[in-house]
MARVOLUM-911386 format. One record per residue (C-alpha): residue number from 1; x, y, z. Coordinates in Angstrom, 1 decimal, padded with zeros to 4 digits. Layout:
! MARVOLUM-911386
+-----+--------+--------+--------+
! num !      X !      Y !      Z !
+-----+--------+--------+--------+
! NUM !      X !      Y !      Z !
...
+-----+--------+--------+--------+
! end
This chain:
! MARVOLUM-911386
+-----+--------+--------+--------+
! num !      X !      Y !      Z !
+-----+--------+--------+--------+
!   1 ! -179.0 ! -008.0 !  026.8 !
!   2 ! -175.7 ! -005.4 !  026.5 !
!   3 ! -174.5 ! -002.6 !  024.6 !
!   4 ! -175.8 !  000.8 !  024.7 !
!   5 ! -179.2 !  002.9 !  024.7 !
!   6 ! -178.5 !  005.5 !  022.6 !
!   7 ! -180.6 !  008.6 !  021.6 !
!   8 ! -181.0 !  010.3 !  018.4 !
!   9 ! -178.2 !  012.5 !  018.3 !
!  10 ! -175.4 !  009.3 !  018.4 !
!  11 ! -175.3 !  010.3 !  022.5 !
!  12 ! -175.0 !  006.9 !  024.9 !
!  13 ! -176.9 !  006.9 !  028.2 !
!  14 ! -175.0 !  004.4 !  029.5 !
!  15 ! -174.3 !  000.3 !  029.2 !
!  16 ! -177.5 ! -001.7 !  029.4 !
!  17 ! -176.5 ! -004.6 !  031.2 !
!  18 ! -176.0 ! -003.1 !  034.7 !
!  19 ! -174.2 ! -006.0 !  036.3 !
!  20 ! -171.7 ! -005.5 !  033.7 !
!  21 ! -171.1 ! -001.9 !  034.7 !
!  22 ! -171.2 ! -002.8 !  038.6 !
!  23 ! -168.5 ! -005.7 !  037.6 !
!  24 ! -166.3 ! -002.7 !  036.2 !
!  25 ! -166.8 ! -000.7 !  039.0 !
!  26 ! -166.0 ! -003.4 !  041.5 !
!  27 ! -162.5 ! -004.1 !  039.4 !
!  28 ! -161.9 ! -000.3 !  039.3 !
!  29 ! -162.2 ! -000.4 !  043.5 !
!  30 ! -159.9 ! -002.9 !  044.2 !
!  31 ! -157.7 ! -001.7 !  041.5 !
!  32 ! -157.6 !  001.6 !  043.4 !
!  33 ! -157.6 !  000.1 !  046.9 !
!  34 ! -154.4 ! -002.1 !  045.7 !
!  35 ! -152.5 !  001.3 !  044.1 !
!  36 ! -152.8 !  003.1 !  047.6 !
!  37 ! -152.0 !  000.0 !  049.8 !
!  38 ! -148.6 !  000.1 !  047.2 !
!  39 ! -148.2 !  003.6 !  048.0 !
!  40 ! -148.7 !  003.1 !  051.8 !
!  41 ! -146.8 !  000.2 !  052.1 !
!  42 ! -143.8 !  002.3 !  050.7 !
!  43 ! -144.3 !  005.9 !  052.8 !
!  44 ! -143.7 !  003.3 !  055.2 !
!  45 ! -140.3 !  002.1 !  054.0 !
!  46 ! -139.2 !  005.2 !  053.2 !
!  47 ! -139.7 !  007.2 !  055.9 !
!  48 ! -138.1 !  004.1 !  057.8 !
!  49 ! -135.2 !  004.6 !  055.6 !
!  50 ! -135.6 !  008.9 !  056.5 !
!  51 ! -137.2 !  009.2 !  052.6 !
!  52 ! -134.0 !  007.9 !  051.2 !
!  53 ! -136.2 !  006.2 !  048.3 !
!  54 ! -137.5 !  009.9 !  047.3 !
!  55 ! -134.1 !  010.8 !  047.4 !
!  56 ! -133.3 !  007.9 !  044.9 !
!  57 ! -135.6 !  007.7 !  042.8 !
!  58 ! -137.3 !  011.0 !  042.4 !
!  59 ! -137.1 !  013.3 !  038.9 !
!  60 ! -134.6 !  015.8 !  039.4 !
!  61 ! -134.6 !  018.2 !  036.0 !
!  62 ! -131.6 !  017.8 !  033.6 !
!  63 ! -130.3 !  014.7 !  034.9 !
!  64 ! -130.2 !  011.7 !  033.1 !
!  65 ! -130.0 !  009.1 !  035.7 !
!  66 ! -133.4 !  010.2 !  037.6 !
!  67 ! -135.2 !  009.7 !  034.3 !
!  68 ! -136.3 !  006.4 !  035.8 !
!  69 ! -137.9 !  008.2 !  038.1 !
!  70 ! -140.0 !  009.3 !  036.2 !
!  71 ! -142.4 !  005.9 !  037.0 !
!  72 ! -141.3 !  005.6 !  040.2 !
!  73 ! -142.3 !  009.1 !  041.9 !
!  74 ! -145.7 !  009.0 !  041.5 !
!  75 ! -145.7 !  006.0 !  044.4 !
!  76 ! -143.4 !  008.2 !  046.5 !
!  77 ! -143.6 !  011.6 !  048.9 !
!  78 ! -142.0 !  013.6 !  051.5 !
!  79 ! -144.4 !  013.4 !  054.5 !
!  80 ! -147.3 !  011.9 !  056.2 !
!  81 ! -149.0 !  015.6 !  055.6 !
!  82 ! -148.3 !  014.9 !  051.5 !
!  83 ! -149.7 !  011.6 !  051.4 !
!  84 ! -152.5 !  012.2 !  053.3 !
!  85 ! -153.2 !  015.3 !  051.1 !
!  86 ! -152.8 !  013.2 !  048.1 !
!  87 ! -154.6 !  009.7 !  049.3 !
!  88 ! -158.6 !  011.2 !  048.9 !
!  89 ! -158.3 !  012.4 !  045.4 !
!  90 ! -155.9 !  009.9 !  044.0 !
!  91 ! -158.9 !  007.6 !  045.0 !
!  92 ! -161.8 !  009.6 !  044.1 !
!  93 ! -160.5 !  010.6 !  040.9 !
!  94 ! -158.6 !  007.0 !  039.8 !
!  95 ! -162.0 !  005.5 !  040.3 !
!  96 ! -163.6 !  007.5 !  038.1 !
!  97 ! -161.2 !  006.9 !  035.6 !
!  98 ! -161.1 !  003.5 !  035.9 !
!  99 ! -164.7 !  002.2 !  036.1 !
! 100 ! -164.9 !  002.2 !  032.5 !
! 101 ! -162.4 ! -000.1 !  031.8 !
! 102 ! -158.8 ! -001.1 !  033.8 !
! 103 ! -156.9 ! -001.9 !  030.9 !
! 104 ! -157.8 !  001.6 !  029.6 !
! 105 ! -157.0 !  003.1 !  033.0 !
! 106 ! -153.7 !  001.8 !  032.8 !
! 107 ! -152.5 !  003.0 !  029.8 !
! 108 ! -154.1 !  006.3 !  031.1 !
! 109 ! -151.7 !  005.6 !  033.8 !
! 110 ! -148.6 !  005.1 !  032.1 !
! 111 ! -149.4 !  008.2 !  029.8 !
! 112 ! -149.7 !  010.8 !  033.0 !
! 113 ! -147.0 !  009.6 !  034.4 !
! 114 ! -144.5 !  010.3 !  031.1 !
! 115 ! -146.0 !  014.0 !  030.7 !
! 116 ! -146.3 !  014.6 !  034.1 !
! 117 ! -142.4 !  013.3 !  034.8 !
! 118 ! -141.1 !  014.6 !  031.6 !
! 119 ! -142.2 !  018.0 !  032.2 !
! 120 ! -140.6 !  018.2 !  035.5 !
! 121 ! -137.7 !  016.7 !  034.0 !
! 122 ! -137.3 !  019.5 !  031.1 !
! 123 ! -138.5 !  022.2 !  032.4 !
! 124 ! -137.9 !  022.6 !  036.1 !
! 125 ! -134.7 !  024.5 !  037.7 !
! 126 ! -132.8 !  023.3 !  040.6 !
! 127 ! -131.3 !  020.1 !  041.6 !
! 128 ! -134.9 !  018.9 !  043.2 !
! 129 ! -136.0 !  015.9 !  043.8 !
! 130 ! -140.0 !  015.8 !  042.5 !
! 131 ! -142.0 !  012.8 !  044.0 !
! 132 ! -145.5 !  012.5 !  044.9 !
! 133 ! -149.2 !  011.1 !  042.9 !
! 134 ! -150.5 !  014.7 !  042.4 !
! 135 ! -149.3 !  014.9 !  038.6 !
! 136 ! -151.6 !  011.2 !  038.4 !
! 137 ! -154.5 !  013.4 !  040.5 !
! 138 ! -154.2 !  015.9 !  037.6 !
! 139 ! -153.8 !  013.5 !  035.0 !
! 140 ! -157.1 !  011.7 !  036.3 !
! 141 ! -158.9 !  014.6 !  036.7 !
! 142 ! -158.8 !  016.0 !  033.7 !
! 143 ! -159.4 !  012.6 !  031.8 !
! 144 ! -162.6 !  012.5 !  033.9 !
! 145 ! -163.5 !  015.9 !  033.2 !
! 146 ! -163.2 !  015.5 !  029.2 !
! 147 ! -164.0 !  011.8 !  028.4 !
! 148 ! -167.5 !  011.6 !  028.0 !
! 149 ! -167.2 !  014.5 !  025.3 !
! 150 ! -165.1 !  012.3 !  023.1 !
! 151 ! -166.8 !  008.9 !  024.2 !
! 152 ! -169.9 !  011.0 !  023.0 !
! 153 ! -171.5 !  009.6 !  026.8 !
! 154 ! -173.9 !  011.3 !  028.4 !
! 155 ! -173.7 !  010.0 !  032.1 !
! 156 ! -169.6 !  010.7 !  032.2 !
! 157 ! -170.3 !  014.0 !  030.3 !
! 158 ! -172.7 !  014.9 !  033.4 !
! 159 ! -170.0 !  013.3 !  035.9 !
! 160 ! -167.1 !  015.4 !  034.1 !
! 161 ! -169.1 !  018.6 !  034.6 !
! 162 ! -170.0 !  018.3 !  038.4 !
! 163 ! -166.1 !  017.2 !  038.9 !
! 164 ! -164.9 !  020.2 !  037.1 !
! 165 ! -167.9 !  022.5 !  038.8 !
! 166 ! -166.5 !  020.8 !  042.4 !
! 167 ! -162.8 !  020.5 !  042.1 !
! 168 ! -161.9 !  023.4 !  039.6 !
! 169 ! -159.7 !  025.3 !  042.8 !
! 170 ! -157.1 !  022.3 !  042.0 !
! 171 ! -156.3 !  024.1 !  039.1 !
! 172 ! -154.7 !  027.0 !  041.3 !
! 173 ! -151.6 !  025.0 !  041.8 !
! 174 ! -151.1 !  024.2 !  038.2 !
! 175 ! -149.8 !  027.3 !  037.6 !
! 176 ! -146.8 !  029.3 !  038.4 !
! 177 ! -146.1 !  031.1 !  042.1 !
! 178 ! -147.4 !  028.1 !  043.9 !
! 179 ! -144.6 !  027.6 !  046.9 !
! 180 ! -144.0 !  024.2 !  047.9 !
! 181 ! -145.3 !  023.0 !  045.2 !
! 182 ! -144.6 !  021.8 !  041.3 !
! 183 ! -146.2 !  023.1 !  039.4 !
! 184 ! -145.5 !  021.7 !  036.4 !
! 185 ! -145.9 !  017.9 !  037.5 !
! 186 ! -149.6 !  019.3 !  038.0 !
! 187 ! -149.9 !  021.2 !  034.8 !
! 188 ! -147.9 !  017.9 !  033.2 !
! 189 ! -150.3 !  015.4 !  034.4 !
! 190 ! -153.3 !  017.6 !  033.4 !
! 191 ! -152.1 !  017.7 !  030.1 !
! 192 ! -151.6 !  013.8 !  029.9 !
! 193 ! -154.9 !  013.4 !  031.1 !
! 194 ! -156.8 !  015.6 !  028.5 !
! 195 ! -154.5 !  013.9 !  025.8 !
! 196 ! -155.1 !  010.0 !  027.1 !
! 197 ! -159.4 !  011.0 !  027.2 !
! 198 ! -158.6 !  011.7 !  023.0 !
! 199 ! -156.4 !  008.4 !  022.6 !
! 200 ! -158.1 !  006.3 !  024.7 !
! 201 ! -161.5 !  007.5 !  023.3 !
! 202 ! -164.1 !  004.7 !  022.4 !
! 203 ! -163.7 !  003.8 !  018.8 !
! 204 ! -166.4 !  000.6 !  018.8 !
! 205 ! -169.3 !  001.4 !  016.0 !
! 206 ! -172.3 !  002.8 !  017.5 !
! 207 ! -175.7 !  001.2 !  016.8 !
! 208 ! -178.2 !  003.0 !  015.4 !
! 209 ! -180.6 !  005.1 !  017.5 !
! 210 ! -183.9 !  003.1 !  018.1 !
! 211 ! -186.8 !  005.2 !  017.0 !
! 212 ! -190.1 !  004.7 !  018.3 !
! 213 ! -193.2 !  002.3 !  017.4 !
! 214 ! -197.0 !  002.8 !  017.1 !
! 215 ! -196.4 !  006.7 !  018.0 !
! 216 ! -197.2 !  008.4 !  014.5 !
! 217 ! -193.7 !  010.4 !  015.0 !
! 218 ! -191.5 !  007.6 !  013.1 !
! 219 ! -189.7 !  008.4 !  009.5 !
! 220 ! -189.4 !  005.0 !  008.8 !
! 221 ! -191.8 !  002.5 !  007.0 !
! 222 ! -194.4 !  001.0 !  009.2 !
! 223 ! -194.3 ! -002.8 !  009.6 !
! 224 ! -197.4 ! -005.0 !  008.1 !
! 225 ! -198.6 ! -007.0 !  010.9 !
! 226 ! -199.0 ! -010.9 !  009.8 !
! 227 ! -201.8 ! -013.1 !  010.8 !
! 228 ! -199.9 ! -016.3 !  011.1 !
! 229 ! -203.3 ! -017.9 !  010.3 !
! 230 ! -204.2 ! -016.7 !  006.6 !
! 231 ! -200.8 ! -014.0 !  006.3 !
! 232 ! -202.2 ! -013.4 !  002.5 !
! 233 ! -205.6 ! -012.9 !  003.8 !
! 234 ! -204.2 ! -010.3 !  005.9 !
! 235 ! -201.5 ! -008.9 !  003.5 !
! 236 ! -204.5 ! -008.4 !  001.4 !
! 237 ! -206.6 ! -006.4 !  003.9 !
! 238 ! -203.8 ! -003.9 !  005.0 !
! 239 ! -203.1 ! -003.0 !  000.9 !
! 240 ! -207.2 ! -002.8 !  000.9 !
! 241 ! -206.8 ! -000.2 !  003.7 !
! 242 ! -204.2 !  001.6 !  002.2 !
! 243 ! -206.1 !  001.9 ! -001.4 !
! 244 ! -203.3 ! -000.3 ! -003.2 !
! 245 ! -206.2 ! -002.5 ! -004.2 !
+-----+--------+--------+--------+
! end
């Protein structure tokens, strides 16, 4: 059986049909494992070629030829210290965002990506180059933080609040005065994130709550039981008991 338990207040406890969910997860990890291999594969290149790639193909504010970068510099960074930095929560955090669905989780992609480039692109000074995954960290972060509100689920509503309980310090270098660091891919990506957990909210139809049987506590009618030898024999009996006849 799938679907959802749900209680009485429209809240879901989670997907029923728990291979299901560990078949997600399982897509989700190698979905992850691949993105950082990607991103690996080219700190490598690049700091073969001494970073020319983040050089090339960063996001550099006001300039209309690095608006490309805008996909690109989310798989790039300046040093072994930045990736490393970036490597643990990039899993953690995509993970999380992606166990519920990998089609979701790219689009949820995509959208970070957009805010957390664009951003940079309008509203940073200097002639920069901006690479690096942290605006996607943001970005996931706060989709995991928020979704199960909108999804109206309780064991991702639960997961959001330990995240936000464990990693709210992250949220130090999302605003101004950090040195080093922008700022505003972070603040960008957080605010793609919190957007893509509305847009990419579950729409499906919920069931109906199940209420409870042979407890006393129930609102709706209670079923006549059938004796599948003589059913009118019994039918006859319960309206007896119930002074119908």
């Amino acid at each position: 059986m799938s679907g959802s338990d749900m209680d009485r207040g429209g809240w879901s406890r989670g997907p029923v049909d728990a291979e299901q969910m560990i078949a997600e997860a399982r897509k989700a990890f190698f979905v992850m494992f691949a993105f950082l291999a990607v991103v690996w594969l080219l700190q490598l290149a690049n700091y073969a070629d001494d970073y020319a790639f983040s050089r090339d193909h960063g996001v550099v504010a006001g300039d209309v030829t690095s608006l490309p970068g805008v996909l690109s510099a989310p798989f790039l960074h300046w040093s072994w210290a930045h990736i490393e930095s970036n490597s643990g929560p990039l899993f953690v955090f995509g993970f999380l965002a992606a166990y519920r669905g990998v089609v979701r989780f790219l689009g949820l992609s995509l959208l970070v990506a957009l805010t957390s480039g664009l951003v940079v692109w309008f509203f940073e000074r200097g002639d920069t180059d901006t690479v690096g995954a942290s605006g996607l960290i943001f970005g996931y972060f706060g989709y995991v933080v928020v979704r199960g509100i909108f999804d109206r689920h309780l064991i991702d509503t639960l997961i959001g609040v330990v995240m936000a309980a464990s990693f709210a310090y992250m949220l130090t270098v999302a605003v101004p005065g950090t040195p080093g660091v922008s700022w505003l891919g972070h603040l960008g990506g957080l605010i793609g994130g919190l957007a893509g957990a509305w847009l990419f909210r579950d729409r499906r139809p919920r069931p109906a709550a199940r209420s409870g049987s042979g407890s006393g506590t129930g609102t709706g009618t209670p079923a006549l039981p059938q004796n599948p030898a003589n059913p009118r024999a019994d039918l006859h009996k319960e309206l007896g008991d119930l002074g119908l006849l």
